[in-house]
FIROMAR-482654 format. One record per residue (C-alpha): x, y, z; residue number from 0. Coordinates in nm, 2 decimals, decimal comma, m for minus. Last residue first. Example, Ala and Ser with C-alpha at 12.3 -4.5 7.8 and 13.67 -1.06 7.14 Angstrom:
% FIROMAR-482654
      xx      yy      zz    i
    1,37   m0,11    0,71    1
    1,23   m0,45    0,78    0
This chain:
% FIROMAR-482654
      xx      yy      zz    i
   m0,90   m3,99    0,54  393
   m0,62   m3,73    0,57  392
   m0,74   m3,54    0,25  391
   m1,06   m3,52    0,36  390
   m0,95   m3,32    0,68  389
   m0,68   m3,10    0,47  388
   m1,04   m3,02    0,30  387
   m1,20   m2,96    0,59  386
   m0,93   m2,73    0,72  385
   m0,90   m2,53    0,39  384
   m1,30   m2,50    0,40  383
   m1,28   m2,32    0,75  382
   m1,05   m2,09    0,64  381
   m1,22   m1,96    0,35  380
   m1,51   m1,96    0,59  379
   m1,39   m1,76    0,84  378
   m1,33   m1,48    0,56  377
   m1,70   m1,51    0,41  376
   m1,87   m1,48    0,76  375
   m1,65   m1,23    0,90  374
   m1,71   m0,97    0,61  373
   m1,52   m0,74    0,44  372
   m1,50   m0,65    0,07  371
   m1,85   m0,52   m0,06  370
   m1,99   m0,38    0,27  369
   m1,61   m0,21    0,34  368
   m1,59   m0,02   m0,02  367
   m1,92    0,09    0,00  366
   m1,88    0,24    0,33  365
   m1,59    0,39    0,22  364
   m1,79    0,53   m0,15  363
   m2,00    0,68    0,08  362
   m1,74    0,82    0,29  361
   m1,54    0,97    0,02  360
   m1,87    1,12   m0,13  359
   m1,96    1,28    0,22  358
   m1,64    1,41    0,27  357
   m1,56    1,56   m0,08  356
   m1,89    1,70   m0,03  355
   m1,85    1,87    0,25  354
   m1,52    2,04    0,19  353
   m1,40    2,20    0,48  352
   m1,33    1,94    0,71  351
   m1,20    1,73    0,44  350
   m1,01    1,92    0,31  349
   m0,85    2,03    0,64  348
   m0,86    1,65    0,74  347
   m0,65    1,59    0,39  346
   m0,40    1,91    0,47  345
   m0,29    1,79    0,79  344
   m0,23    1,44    0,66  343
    0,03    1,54    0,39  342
    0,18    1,79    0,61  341
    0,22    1,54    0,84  340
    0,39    1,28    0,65  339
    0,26    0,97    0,44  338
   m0,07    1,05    0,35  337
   m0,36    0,83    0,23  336
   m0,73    0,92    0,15  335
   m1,01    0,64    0,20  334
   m1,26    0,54   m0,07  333
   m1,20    0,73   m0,40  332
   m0,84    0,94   m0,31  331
   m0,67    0,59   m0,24  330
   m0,88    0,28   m0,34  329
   m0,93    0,07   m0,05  328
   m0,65   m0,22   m0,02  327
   m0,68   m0,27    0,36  326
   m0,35   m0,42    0,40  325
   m0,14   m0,17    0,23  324
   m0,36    0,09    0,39  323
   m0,23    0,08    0,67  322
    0,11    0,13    0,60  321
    0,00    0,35    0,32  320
   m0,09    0,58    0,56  319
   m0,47    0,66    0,70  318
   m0,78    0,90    0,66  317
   m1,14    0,80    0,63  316
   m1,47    0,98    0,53  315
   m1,69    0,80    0,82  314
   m1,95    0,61    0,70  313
   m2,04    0,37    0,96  312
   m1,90    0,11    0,82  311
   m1,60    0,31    0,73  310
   m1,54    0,38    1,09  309
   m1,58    0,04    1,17  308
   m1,33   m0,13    0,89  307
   m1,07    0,16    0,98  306
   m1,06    0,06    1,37  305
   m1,00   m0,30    1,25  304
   m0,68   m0,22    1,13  303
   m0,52   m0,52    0,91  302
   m0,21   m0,61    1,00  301
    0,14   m0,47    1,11  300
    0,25   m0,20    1,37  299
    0,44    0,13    1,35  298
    0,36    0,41    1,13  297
   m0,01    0,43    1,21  296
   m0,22    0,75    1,15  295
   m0,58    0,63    1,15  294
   m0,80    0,89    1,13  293
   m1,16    0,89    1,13  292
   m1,37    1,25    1,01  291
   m1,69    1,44    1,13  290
   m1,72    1,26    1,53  289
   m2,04    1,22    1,69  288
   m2,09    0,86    1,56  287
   m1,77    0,73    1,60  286
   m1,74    0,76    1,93  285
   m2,06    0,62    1,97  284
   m2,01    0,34    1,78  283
   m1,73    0,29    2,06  282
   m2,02    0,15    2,32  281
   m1,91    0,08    2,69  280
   m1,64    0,38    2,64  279
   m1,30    0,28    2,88  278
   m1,02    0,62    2,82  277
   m1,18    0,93    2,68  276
   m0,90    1,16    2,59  275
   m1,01    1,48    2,47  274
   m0,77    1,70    2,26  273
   m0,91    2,03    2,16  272
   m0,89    2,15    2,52  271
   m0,61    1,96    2,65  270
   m0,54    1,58    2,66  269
   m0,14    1,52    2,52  268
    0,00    1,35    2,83  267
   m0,32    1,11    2,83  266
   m0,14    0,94    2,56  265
    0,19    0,94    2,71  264
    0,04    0,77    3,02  263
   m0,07    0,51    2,88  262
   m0,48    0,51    2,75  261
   m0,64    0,20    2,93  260
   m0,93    0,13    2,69  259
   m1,03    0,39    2,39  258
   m1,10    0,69    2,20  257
   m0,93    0,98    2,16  256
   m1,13    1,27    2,05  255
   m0,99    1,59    1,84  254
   m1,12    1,88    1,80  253
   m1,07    2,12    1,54  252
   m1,12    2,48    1,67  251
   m0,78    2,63    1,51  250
   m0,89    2,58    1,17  249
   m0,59    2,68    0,97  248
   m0,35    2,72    1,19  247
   m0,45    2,42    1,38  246
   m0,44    2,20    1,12  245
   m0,05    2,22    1,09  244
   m0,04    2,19    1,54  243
   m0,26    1,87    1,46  242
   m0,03    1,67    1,25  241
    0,35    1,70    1,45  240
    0,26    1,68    1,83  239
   m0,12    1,51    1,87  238
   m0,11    1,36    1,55  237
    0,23    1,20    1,61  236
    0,20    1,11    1,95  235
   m0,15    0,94    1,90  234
   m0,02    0,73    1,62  233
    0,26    0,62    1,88  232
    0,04    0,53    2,14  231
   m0,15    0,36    1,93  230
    0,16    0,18    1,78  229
    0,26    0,06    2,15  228
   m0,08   m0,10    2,23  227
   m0,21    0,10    2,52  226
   m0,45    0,29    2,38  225
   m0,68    0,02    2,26  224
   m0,80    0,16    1,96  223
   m1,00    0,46    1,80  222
   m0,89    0,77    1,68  221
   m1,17    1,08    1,60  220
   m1,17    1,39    1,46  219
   m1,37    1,73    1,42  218
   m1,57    1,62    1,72  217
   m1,95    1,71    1,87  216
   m2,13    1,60    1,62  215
   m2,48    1,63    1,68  214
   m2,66    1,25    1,57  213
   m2,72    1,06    1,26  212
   m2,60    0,70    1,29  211
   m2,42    0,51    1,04  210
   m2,41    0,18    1,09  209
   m2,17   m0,09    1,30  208
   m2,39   m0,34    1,45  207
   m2,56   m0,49    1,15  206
   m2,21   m0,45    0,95  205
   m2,05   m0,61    1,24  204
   m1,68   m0,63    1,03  203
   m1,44   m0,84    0,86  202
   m1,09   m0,93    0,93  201
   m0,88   m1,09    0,65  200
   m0,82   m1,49    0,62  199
   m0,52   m1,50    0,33  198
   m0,40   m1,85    0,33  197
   m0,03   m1,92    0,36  196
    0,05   m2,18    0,09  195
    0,22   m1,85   m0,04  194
    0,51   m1,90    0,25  193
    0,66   m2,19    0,08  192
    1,03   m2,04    0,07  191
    0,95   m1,90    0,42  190
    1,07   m1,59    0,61  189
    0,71   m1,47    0,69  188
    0,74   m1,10    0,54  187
    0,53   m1,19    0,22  186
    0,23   m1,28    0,47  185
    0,18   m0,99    0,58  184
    0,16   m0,78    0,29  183
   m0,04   m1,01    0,16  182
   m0,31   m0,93    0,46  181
   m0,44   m1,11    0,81  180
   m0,28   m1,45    0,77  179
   m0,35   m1,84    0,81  178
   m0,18   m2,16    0,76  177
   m0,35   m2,53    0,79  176
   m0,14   m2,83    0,82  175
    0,10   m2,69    1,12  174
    0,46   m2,83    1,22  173
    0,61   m2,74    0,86  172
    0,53   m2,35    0,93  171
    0,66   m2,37    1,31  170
    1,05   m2,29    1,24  169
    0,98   m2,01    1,04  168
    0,81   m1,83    1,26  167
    1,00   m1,91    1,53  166
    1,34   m1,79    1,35  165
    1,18   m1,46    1,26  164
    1,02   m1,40    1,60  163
    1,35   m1,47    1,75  162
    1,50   m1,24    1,53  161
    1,26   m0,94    1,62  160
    1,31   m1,02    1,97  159
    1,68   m0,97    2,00  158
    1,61   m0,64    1,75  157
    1,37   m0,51    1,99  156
    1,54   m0,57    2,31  155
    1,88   m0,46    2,13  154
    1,66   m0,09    2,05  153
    1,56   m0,06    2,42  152
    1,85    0,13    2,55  151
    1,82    0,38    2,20  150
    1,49    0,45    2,27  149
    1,27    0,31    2,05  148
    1,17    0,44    1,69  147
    1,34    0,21    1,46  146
    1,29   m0,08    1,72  145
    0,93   m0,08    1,68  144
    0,94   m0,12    1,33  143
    1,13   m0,44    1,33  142
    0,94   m0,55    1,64  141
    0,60   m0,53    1,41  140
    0,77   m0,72    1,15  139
    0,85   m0,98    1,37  138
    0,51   m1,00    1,49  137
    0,39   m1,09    1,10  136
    0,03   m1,04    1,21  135
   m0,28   m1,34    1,18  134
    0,00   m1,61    1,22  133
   m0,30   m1,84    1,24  132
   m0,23   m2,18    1,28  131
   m0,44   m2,51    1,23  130
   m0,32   m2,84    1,29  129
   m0,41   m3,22    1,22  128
   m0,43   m3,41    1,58  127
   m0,05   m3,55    1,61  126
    0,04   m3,27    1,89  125
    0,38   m3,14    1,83  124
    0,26   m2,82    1,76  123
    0,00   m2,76    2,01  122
    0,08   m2,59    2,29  121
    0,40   m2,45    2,15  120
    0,20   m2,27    1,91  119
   m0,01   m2,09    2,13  118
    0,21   m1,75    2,12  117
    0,22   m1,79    1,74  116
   m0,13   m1,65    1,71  115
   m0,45   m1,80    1,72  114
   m0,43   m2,19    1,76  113
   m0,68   m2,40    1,59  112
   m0,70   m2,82    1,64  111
   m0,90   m3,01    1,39  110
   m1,09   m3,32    1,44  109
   m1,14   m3,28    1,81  108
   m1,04   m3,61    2,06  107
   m1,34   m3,44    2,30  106
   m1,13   m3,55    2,68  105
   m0,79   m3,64    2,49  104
   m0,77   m3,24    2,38  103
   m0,90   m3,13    2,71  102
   m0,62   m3,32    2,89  101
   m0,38   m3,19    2,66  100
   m0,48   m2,88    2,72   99
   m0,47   m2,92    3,10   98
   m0,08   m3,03    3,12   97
    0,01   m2,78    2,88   96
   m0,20   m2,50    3,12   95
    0,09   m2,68    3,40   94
    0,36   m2,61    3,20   93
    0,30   m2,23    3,15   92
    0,34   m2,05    2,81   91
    0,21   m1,74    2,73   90
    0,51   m1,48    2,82   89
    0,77   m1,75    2,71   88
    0,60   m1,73    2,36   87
    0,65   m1,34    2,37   86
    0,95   m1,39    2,52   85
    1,08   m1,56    2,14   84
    1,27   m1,87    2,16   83
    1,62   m1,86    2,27   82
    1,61   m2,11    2,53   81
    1,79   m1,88    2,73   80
    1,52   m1,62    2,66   79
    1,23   m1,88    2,68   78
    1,36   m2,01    3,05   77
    1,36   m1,67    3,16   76
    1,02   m1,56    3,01   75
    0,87   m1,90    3,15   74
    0,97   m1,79    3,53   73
    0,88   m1,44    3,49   72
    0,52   m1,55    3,33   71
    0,50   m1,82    3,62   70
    0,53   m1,56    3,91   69
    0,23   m1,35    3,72   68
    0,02   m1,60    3,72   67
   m0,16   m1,84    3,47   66
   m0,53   m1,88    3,44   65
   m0,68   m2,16    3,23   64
   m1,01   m2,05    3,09   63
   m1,18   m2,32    2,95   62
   m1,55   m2,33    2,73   61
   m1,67   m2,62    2,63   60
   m2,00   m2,69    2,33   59
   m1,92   m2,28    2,23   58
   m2,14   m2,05    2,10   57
   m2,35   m1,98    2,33   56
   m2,06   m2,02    2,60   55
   m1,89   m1,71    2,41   54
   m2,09   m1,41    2,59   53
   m2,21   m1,60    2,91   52
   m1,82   m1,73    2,98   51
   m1,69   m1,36    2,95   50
   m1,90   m1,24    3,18   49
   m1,80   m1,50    3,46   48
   m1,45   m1,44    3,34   47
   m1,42   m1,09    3,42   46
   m1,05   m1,04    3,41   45
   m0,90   m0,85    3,63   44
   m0,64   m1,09    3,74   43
   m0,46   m1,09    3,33   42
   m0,30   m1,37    3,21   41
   m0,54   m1,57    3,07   40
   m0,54   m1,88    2,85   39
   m0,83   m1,94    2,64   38
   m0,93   m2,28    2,54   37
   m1,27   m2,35    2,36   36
   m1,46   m2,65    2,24   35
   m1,58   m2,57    1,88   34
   m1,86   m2,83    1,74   33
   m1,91   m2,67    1,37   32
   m2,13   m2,55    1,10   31
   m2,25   m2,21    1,26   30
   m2,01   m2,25    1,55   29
   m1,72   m2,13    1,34   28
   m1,88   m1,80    1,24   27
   m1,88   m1,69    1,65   26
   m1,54   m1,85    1,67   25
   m1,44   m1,66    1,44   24
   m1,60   m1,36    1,56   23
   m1,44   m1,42    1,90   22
   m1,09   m1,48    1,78   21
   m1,08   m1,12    1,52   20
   m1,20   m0,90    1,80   19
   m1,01   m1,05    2,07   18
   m0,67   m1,03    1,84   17
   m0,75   m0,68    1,76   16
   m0,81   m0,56    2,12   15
   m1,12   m0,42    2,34   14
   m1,37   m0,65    2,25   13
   m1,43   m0,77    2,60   12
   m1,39   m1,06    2,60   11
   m1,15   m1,29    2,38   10
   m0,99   m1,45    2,67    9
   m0,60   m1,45    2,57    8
   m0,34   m1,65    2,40    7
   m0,63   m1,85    2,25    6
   m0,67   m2,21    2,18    5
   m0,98   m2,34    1,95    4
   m1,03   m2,74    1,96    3
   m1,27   m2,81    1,64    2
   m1,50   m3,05    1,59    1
   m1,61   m3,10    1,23    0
């Protein structure tokens, strides 16, 4: 099968969820498959010649189509009076149509793939049978963002959240193939034949991510880019409302924070006993000389690849139910779950005082992830829907 992949962004480095879950696909992809690549770019900075070296192996074309920063205010404006969501607007540029249609005449692929609803007006006219993945449920992820905004902001967040709605909606009959991160996802797409939606969960490195015996130098450790707005938010809340409980019971516990271009409210929290790390080349590390992972999201939707690693590498766990209901690990056996501070204080002080609490949970973690998640079994679930919707055509 030859399949066209487009990608809202260049999926290098691994820094972000979206990049993570598009470049291992692709990676599984190319094992049975002819993928010619698309990857938009917004972003100046970008390092495309390293980039092209680390997905060109696996790739028979590899394009980057750049678009600037005067187009993305021009294509937001035009998407808000066209009432379609900005965060289509953001992505799209006339011009990149102009060259993925050329690319898509140029190999004539069998199947065409877009990550993310911010592709989909690339592709969903096009008469090539047609993958989408949804991956999130972004109007979810607006709907929580707007409980917690400032009030100016709130009509920003609830204008967007019912654009994303519509869109999402709107573009479920235009694609043959439908894919999503978690159920829980997927029952939040406002669709009466939403279940046709495939379930294609993240996996994890396994060979990459294992445990490592070294000094631990941390009590905790959060992972993540640290500019995505639930992040930030996670690191707010342990920083102001979890970690001042702990503290007066173990007042020593340290906390690392790691991860790429940390905003400015997360490096408002760095004292002491809370190190902020910013850019690490290698984030096993991170996990490696920290005791216990925490993932306290409230806001946010999809499956967190930060818990996946940290179990791989046997790390007793920590996280909500709003995490977790996309993970599906066993609460008090392979992760523990709280659902306000005091709740999540108390689990890192039992497990930062309790040994073998934390090595059993973190065994049975690790367990847990090996058994469950892997990119080669969850790309393929996808990848035999498209072949069949291929047969089907024929």
């Amino acid at each position: 099968m030859k399949i066209f992949v487009l990608l809202p962004r260049i999926p290098w480095p691994l820094e972000k969820g979206d990049k993570l879950r598009a470049y291992n696909q692709v990676k599984q992809l190319a094992k049975n498959n002819e993928v010619i690549l698309c990857a938009l770019n917004t972003n100046k900075k970008a390092n495309k010649e390293e980039a092209f070296k680390a997905l060109q192996p696996y790739c028979v074309s590899v394009t980057f189509i750049d678009i600037n920063k005067l187009s993305i205010l021009i294509n937001l404006a035009i998407a808000f009076f066209r009432g379609l969501p900005l965060q289509c607007g953001y992505f799209y540029n006339a011009k990149a149509h102009k060259k993925i249609r050329n690319i898509i005449k140029k190999h004539k692929p069998d199947m065409l793939f877009g990550q993310l609803l911010r592709v989909a007006e690339y592709i969903r006219y096009e008469e090539t049978p047609k993958t989408i993945d949804y991956q999130d449920v972004f109007s979810m992820g607006m709907k929580r963002r707007s409980k917690i905004a400032p009030f100016y902001m709130k009509p920003f967040f609830n204008m967007e959240y019912k654009r994303l709605r519509r869109y999402e909606h709107d573009i479920f009959n235009d694609f043959d193939v439908k894919t999503i991160i978690s159920i829980p996802d997927r029952i939040h797409i406002d669709h009466p034949k939403k279940d046709e939606i495939l379930i294609v969960p993240n996996g994890v490195d396994h060979e990459y991510y294992t445990p490592q015996d070294c000094e631990k130098k941390y009590d905790i450790v959060f992972t993540g880019n640290m500019a995505y707005a639930p992040n930030v938010n996670a690191v707010e809340y342990l920083a102001n409302h979890i970690l001042p409980l702990v503290w007066k019971k173990l007042p020593e516990t340290k906390l690392y924070i790691a991860g790429a271009t940390p905003d400015p409210r997360v490096k408002k929290v760095a004292s002491d006993k809370i190190i902020i790390s910013g850019w690490i080349d290698d984030m096993r590390d991170a996990y490696a000389q920290s005791k216990i992972f925490i993932a306290p999201m409230r806001i946010g939707t999809g499956l967190q690849n930060k818990l996946l690693e940290a179990m791989s590498m046997r790390l007793p766990c920590i996280t909500t139910t709003l995490a977790n209901n996309s993970l599906h690990a066993e609460e008090d056996k392979e992760i523990l779950v709280g659902n306000n501070e005091q709740e999540l204080a108390q689990h890192i002080i039992t497990l930062l005082t309790d040994k073998e609490k934390a090595d059993t949970l973190a065994q049975n973690g690790y367990d847990f992830v090996h058994r469950v998640y892997d990119w080669g079994e969850a790309t393929k679930i996808m990848e035999n829907e498209m072949n069949l919707k291929l047969k089907t055509e024929n």
